[in-house]
Structures are given as structure tokens and as C-alpha cells.
N, C-alpha and C positions, 0 to 999 in steps of 0.2 A: 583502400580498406581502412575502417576506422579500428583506432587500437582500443586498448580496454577502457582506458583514460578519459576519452572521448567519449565513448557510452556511455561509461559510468556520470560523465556529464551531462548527457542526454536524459539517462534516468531520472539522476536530480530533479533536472529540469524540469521533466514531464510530471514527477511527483509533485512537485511544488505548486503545480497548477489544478493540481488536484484538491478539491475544500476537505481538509480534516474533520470539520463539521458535520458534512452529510456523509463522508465516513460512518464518523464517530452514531450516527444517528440509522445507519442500516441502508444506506440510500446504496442501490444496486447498479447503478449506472455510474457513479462514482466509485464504486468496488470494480466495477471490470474496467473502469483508467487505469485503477491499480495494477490488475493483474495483466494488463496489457502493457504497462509500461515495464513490469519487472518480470515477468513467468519466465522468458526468455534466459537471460542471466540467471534466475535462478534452477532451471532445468539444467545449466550447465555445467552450474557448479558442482550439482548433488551429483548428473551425471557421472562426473569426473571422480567422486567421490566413492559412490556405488559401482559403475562400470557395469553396469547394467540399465538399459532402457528403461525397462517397463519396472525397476524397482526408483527408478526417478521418475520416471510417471505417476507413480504412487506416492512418490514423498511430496511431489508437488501439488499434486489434488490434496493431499491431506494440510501442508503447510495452508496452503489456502481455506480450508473448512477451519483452522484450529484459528487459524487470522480474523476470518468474518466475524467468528463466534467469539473474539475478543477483542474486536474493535473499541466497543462500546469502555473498554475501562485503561485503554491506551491512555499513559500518562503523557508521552509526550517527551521523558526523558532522555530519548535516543531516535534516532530518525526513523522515517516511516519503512525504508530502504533495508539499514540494520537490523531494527524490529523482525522484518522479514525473514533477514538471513540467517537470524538466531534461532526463528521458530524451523527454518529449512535445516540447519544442521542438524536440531536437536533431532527432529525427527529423522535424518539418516544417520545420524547415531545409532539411535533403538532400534534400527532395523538392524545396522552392523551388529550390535551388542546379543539380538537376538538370535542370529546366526551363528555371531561366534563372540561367547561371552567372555573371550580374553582381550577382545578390545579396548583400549588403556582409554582410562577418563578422559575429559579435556584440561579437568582439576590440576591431572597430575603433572609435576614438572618431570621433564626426562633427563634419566640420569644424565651427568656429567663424565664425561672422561676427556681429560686434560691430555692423553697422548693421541687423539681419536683425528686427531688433522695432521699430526706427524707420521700416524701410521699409514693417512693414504695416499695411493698410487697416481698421481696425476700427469696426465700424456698431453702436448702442447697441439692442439686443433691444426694450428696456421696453416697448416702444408695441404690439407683436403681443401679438394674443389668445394666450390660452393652447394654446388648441384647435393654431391654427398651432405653438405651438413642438413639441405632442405629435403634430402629424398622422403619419399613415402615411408620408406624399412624403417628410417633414421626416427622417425615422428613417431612412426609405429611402438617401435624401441622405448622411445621417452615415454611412451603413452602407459608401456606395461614397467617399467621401474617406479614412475610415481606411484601406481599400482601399489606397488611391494614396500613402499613408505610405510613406515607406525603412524597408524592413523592419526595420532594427532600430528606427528608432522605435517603428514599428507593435507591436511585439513587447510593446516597455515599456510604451505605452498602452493594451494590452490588456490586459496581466497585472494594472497595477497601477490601471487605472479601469476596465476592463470589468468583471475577474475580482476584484478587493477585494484584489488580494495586498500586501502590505507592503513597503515597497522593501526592507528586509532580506529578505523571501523573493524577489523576484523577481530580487535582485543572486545571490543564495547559487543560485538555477536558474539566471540566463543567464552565471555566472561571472564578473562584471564586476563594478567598485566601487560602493558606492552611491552614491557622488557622480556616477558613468557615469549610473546611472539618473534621477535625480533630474533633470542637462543633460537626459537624452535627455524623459524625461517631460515635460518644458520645452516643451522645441523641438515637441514631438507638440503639447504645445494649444496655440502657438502657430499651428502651422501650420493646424489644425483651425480652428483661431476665425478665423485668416482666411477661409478657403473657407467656412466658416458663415457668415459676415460677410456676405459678398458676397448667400449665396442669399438669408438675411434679408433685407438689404439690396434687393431687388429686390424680397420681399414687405410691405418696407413701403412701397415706388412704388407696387404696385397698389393698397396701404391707404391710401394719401392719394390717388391718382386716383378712386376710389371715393367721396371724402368731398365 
């Protein structure tokens, strides 16, 4: 299985073979290199983000209509890759933001709290089988607490541990500092390894009741 890393190398790659030029000039056979080389990755991201199919089916058809139709005045400041990814969040942003208009900026920094790692509960994995840390439940699990992240956390923890992106790509798509990303990446596995903590935690009660 190739990991993100790898892809994300492949992407590269396949971008770069692509002429910016007949891009840049509306050529249509060159637009779907594009969107063959990156839909993929980018469906997964927003997936992950929306948690819903068919509302990432829409952010991807639309990222892609808003891309064509600004091909033409691409500077060239950031890669054709990022470019993309900037246009895919924003748009599942406003869809989030529409729904539910308490969704935190990506502007905004998240508070700080200085006791926020001493207050949490963290239980030591080692003793679970493997099997448990790989089960179905277990993925399942992680799948609905990323979920339950503030969105801009969520956002960071997808791009830059789901997706393999670089915190320089992910700062240069969500427009933020990389030190922004870096906190926010922080606080996501912290918060995560709590909530992991606990489900663990409770499968290794049944693993020592068992013994």
C-alpha cells in the first residue's frame, strides 16, 4: 500500500508533466490530467471534512468549475496542487458555515489554555493486541471523534495527517502561519489521544477482566 507521502509524490509528479501553458490557455485535455491526477486526493480530503458523500461530490465538482474558470489569471505563486486545495476547503467551508454559521474562521487562532495538556487523561496502548488497535470499531471510532474536532482543528489534522501534506502546504492552502498550523496540529492530537485514551482505556478493562 502506498502511504500519503508517496502519493503525494506521485501527484507532484504527474502535475509537473502537465504544461501550465495550455492550462493557463483553456486547453481541455490538459484540465482533465489535472483533475485526474488530483480529484482523487482531493475527494478525500473534503470527504473527511464534510462526512458526507454526496456533500463532497459537490465541493469537488464546484472546486473544479471555480479552478477552470480561473485558470486563466493563476499567478503561479503557489503550486498548481495547493492552489487546488485552497480552492477545495474554502468551498467546504461555506458549505459548513452554511449549515451551521458557528463554524470558527480559519483566521482565527484557538484559544490557548496553558493547563489543557495537564488536565488530560492519557492511558498507555502497549498491552492491546494489535488486531484491537487495527479493528474495524477502532477506525470507526477515530473516524467519528475527528468528526467532533473544531473545525479548524479538524481541517489541520486532516490535511496534514490524513492527507501527508506539509505544514508549509497546508499553511500556504488554509492561509495561516505555520506556526498557526503546527498549535493547531498540536491541540488536534492532543485532543484525539484523549478521546482514544479513554475508548482504549475501557478495552483494556475488558482485557484484564478477561485474564
Amino acid at each position: 500500500m502506498q502511504t500519503n507521502r508517496e502519493l503525494n509524490l506521485m501527484i507532484n509528479n504527474n502535475i509537473d508533466s502537465i504544461s501550465l501553458e495550455a492550462l493557463k490557455t483553456g486547453d481541455h485535455y490538459a484540465f482533465a490530467q489535472l483533475v485526474d491526477a488530483t480529484s482523487g486526493k482531493i475527494y478525500h480530503m473534503v470527504f473527511q471534512m464534510l462526512g458526507n458523500a454526496q456533500d463532497a461530490e459537490d465541493v469537488l465538482q464546484e472546486t473544479y468549475v471555480k479552478a477552470f474558470r480561473s485558470l486563466a489569471d493563476f499567478e503561479g505563486r503557489s503550486s498548481l496542487k495547493t492552489w487546488l486545495y485552497r480552492i477545495a476547503v474554502n468551498e467546504a467551508l461555506m458549505l459548513m458555515r452554511r449549515r451551521n454559521p458557528r463554524v470558527v474562521s480559519m483566521d482565527e487562532t484557538p484559544a490557548t489554555d496553558d493547563n489543557e495538556v495537564d488536565t488530560m487523561e492519557i492511558v498507555d496502548w502497549c498491552c492491546l493486541p494489535e488486531g484491537e488497535l487495527l479493528s474495524e470499531e477502532a477506525r470507526r471510532f477515530l473516524e467519528r471523534v475527528v468528526q467532533q474536532l473544531p473545525e479548524n482543528l479538524r481541517v489541520v489534522f486532516i490535511m496534514r495527517d490524513l492527507e501527508g501534506l506539509s505544514v508549509a502546504e497546508t499553511a500556504e492552502a488554509l492561509g495561516i502561519s505555520e506556526g498557526n498550523v503546527k498549535t493547531r496540529l498540536l491541540r488536534a492530537r492532543l485532543r484525539l489521544r484523549q478521546d482514544l485514551s479513554f475508548y482504549f482505556g475501557s478495552r483494556l478493562q475488558q482485557e484484564d477482566l478477561r485474564r
